[in-house]
ZAVEX-353832 format. One record per residue (C-alpha): y, x negated, z; residue number from 1; residue in three letters. Coordinates in Angstrom, 2 decimals. Example, Ala and Ser with C-alpha at 12.3 -4.5 7.8 and 13.67 -1.06 7.14 Angstrom:
2
[[-4.50,-12.30,7.80],1,'ALA']
[[-1.06,-13.67,7.14],2,'SER']
END
This chain:
264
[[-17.93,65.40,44.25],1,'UNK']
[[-17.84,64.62,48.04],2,'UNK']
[[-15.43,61.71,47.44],3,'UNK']
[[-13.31,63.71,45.39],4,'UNK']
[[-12.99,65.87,48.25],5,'UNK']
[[-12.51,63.64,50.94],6,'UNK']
[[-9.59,62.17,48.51],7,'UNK']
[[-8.13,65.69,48.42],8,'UNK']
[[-8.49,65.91,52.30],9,'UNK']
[[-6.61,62.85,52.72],10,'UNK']
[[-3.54,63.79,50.50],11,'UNK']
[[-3.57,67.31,52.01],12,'UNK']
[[-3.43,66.07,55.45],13,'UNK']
[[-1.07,62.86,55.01],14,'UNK']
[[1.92,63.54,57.24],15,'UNK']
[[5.40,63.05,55.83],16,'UNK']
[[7.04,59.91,57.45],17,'UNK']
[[9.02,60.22,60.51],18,'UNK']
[[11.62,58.29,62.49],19,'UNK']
[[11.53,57.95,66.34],20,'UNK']
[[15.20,59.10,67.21],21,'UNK']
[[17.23,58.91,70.60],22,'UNK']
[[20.29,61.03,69.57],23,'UNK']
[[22.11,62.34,67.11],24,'UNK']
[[26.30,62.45,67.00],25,'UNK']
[[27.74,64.74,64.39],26,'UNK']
[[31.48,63.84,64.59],27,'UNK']
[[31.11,60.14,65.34],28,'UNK']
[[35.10,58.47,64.23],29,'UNK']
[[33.75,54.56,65.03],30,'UNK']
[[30.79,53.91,63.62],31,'UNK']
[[32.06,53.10,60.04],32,'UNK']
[[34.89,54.15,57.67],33,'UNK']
[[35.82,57.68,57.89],34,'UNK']
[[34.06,60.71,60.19],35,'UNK']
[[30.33,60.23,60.00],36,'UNK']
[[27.09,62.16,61.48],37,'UNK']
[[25.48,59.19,63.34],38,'UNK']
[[21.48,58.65,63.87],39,'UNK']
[[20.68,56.61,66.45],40,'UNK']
[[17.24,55.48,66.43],41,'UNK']
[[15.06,54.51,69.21],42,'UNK']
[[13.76,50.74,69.74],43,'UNK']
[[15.20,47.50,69.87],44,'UNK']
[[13.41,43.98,71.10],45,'UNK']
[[17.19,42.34,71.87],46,'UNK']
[[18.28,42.73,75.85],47,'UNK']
[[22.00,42.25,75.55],48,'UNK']
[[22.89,41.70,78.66],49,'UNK']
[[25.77,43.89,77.90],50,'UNK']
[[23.73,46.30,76.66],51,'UNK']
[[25.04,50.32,77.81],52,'UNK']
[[21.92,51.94,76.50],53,'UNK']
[[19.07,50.39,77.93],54,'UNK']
[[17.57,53.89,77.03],55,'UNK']
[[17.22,52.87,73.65],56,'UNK']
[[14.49,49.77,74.20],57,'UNK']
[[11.67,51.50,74.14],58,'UNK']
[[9.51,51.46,70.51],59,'UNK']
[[7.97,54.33,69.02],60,'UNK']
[[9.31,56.97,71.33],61,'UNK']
[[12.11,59.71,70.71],62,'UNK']
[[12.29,62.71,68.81],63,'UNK']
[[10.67,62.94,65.74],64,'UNK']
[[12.32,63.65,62.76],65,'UNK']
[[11.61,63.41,59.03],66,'UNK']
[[14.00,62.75,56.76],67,'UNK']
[[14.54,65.94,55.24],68,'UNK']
[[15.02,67.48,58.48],69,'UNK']
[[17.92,64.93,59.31],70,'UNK']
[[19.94,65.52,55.82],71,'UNK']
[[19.45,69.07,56.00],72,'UNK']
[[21.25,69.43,59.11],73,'UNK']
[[23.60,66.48,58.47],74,'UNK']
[[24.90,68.18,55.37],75,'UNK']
[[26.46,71.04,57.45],76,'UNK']
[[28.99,68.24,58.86],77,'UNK']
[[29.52,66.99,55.16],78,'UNK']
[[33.07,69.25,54.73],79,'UNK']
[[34.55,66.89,57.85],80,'UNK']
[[33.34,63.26,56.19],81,'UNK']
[[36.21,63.12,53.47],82,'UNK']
[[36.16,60.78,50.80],83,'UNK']
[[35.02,57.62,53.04],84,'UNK']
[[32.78,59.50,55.70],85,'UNK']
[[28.72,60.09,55.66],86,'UNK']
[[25.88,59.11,57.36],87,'UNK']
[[25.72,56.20,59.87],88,'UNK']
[[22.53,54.92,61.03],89,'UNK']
[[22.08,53.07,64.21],90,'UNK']
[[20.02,51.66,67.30],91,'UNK']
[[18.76,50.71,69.17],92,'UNK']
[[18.11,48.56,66.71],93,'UNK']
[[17.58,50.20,63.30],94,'UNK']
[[15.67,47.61,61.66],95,'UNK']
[[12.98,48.23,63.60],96,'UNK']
[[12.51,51.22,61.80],97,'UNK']
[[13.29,50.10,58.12],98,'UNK']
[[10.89,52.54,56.74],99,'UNK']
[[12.68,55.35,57.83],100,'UNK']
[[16.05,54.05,57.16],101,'UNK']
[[14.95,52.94,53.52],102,'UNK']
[[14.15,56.36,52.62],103,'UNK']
[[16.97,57.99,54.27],104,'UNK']
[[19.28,56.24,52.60],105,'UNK']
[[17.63,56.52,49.56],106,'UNK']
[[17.89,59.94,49.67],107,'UNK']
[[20.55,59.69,50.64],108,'UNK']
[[22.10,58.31,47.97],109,'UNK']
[[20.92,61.23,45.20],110,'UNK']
[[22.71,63.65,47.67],111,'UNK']
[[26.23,61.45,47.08],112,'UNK']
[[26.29,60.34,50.91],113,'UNK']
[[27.78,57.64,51.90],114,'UNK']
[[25.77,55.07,53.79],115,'UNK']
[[26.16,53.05,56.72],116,'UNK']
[[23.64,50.69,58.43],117,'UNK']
[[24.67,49.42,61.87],118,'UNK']
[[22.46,46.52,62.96],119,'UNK']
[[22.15,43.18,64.98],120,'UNK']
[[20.11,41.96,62.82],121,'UNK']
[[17.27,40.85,64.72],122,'UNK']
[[14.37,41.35,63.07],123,'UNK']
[[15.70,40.13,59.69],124,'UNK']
[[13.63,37.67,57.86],125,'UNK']
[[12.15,36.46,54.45],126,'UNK']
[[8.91,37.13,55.40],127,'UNK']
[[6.90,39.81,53.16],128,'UNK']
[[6.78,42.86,53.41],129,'UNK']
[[9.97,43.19,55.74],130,'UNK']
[[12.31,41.55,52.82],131,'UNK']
[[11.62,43.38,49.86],132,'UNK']
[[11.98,46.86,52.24],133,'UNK']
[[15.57,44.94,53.34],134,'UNK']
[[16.72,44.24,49.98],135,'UNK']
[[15.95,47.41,48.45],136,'UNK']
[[17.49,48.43,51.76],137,'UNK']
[[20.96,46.52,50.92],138,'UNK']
[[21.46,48.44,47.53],139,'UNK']
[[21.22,51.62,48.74],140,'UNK']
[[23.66,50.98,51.68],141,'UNK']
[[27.84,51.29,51.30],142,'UNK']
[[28.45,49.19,54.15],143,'UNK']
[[26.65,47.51,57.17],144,'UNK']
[[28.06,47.46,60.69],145,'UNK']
[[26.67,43.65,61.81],146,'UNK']
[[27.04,42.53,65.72],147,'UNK']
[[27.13,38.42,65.92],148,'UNK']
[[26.26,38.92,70.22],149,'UNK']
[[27.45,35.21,69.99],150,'UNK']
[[28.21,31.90,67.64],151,'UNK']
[[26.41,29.83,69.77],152,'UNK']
[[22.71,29.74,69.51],153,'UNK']
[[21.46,28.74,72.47],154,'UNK']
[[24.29,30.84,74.81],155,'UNK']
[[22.96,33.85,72.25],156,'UNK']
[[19.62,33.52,73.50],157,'UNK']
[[21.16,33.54,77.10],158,'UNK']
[[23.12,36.28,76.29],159,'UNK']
[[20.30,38.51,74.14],160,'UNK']
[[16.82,37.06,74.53],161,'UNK']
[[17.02,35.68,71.06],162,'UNK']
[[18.73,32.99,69.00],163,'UNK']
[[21.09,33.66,66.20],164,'UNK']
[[19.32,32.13,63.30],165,'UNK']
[[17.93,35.00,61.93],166,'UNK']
[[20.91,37.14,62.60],167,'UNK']
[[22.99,34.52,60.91],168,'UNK']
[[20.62,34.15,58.33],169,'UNK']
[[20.82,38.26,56.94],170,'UNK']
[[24.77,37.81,57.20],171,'UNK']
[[24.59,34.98,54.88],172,'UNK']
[[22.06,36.62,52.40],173,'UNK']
[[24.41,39.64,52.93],174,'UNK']
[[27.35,37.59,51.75],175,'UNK']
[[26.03,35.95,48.75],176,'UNK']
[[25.16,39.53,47.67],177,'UNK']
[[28.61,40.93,48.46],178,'UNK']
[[27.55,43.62,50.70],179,'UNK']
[[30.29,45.05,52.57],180,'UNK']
[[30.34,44.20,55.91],181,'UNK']
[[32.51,44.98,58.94],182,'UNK']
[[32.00,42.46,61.90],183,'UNK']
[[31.68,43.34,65.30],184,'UNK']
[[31.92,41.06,68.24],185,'UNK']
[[31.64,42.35,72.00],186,'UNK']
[[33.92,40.59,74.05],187,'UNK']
[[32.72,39.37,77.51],188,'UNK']
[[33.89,37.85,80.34],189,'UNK']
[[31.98,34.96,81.25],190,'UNK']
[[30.14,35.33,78.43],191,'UNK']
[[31.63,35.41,74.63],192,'UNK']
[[35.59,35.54,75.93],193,'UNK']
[[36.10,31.24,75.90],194,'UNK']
[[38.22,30.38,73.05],195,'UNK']
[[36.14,27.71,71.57],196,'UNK']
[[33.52,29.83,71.06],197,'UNK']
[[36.10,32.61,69.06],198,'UNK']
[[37.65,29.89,67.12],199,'UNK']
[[34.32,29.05,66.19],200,'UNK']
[[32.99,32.37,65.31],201,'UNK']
[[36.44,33.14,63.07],202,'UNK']
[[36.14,30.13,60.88],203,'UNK']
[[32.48,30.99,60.37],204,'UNK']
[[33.59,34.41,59.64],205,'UNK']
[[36.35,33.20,57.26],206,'UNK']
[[33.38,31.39,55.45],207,'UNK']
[[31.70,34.99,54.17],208,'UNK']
[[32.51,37.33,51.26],209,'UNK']
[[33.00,41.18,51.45],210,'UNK']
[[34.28,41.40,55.11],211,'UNK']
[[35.76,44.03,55.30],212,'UNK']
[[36.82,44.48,58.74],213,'UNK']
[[36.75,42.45,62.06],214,'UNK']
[[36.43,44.26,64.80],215,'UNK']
[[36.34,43.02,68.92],216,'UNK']
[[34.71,45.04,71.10],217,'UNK']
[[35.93,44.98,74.80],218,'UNK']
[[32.31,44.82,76.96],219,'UNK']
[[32.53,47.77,79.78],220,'UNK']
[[30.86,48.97,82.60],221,'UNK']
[[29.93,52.45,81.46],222,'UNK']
[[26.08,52.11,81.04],223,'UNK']
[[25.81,51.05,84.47],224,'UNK']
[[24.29,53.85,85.68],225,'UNK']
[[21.93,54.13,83.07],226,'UNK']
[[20.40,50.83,84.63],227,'UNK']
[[20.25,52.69,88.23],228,'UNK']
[[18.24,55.57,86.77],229,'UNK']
[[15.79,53.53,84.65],230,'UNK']
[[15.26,51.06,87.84],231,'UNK']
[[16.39,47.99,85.62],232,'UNK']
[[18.41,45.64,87.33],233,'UNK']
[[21.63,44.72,86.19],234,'UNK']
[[22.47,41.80,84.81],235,'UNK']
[[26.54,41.66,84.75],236,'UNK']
[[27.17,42.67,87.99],237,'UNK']
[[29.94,41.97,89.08],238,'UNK']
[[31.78,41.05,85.69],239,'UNK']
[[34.85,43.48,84.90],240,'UNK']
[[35.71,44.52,81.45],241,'UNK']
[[37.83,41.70,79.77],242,'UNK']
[[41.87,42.54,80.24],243,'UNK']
[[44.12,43.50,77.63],244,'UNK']
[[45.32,40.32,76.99],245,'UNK']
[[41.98,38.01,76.67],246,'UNK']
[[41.49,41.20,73.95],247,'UNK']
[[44.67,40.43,72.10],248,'UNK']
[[43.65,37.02,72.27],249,'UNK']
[[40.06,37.52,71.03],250,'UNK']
[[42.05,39.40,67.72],251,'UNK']
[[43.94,36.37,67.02],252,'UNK']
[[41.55,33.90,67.02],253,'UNK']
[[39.06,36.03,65.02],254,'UNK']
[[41.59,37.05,62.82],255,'UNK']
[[41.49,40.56,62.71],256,'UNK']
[[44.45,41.62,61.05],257,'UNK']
[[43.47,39.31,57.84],258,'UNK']
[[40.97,42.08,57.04],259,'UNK']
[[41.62,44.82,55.38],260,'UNK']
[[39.46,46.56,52.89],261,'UNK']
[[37.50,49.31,54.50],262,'UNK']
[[39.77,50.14,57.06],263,'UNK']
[[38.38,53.69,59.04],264,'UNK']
END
């Protein structure tokens, strides 16, 4: 009997699972096809030197939010999505909190929301338990937003902390599946923007099924003060936002235009 009740106590008293978020956007127009209602969830281990929300870093801290809570107040937006928009989920990094995501978008998905996953892919790997959640993950997700930071491992690890092999590693896995994909690539001065390193990163991109987009992403200074307030230090000062034609330039060597399946 006393078991049976402690049992009972337990189920009564489990709490429903939450996700740690930073902020929520409700008519977000570039973070996948369409209008979506972006969730941007706290925590990522990468420190892009580029990064503009260094507010994001921190792990298991935000606002706490089940999932029930977000798609009941995400499906007020739903009459502005369209036929390609949904829900977008972001970072951060929002790997780090595949739980979450997993049953979002599974949920999700018996509403008839479209999914999107944005993600750098850091803490991909084939390691148990995290690649089962992923995989499951990957069929209950319309399209993934990937960042390669760089093609270059060892200037990636200058650049984010952290190589590229296990980024490079879900975009391959990714492929061979055919999940859609649109690639991003932030383009910096003194950083990414050298045209060996874009010719490089096109051809590998040329190598991968189901892109559906290419996108370049001029770096900027905006998050600067971000770094002032959180008395963090930062890294690119000094390096201006790439000009209009290294951009141009960056879209021809990746190839841009050549992509055109899920286009916003």
């Amino acid at each position: 009997m006393g078991n049976n009740t402690a049992t009972i106590e337990r189920v009564q008293t489990k709490k429903p699972l939450v996700g740690f978020v930073h902020s929520i956007e409700t008519f977000g127009s570039v973070d996948g096809p369409g209008i979506r209602y972006v969730v941007f969830l706290q925590g990522c281990r990468m420190r892009c030197e580029f990064c503009h929300n260094p507010d994001t870093w921190n792990i298991g801290v935000g606002d706490e939010m089940t999932v029930d809570e977000i798609l009941n107040d995400a499906i007020r937006y739903k009459a502005f999505w369209g036929k390609k928009g949904g829900i977008t989920v972001s970072g951060g990094e929002a790997l780090v909190q595949i739980d979450f995501v997993l049953a979002l978008f599974k949920k999700a998905k018996t509403m008839g929301i479209n999914t999107c996953l944005d993600t750098c892919g850091q803490p991909f790997t084939y390691k148990e338990p995290f690649f089962s959640k992923f995989a499951e993950l990957m069929k209950v997700t319309d399209v993934s937003l990937v960042d390669i930071k760089h093609i270059d491992s060892e200037q990636h690890r200058r650049l984010t902390g952290f190589n590229n092999e296990t980024v490079l590693a879900m975009i391959q896995y990714m492929s061979e599946h055919n999940y859609h994909m649109w690639i991003r690539h932030v383009l910096v001065p003194e950083r990414t923007d050298y045209d060996d390193y874009l010719r490089d990163l096109g051809h590998y991109i040329h190598t991968l099924n189901a892109i559906d987009k290419v996108e370049v992403l001029p770096y900027h200074t905006m998050g600067v003060k971000k770094y002032t307030e959180l008395g963090i230090d930062y890294p690119l000062e000094g390096i201006e936002p790439p000009s209009a034609d290294r951009v141009k330039n960056a879209e021809r060597l990746l190839d841009t235009v050549a992509y055109r399946g899920y286009a916003s």
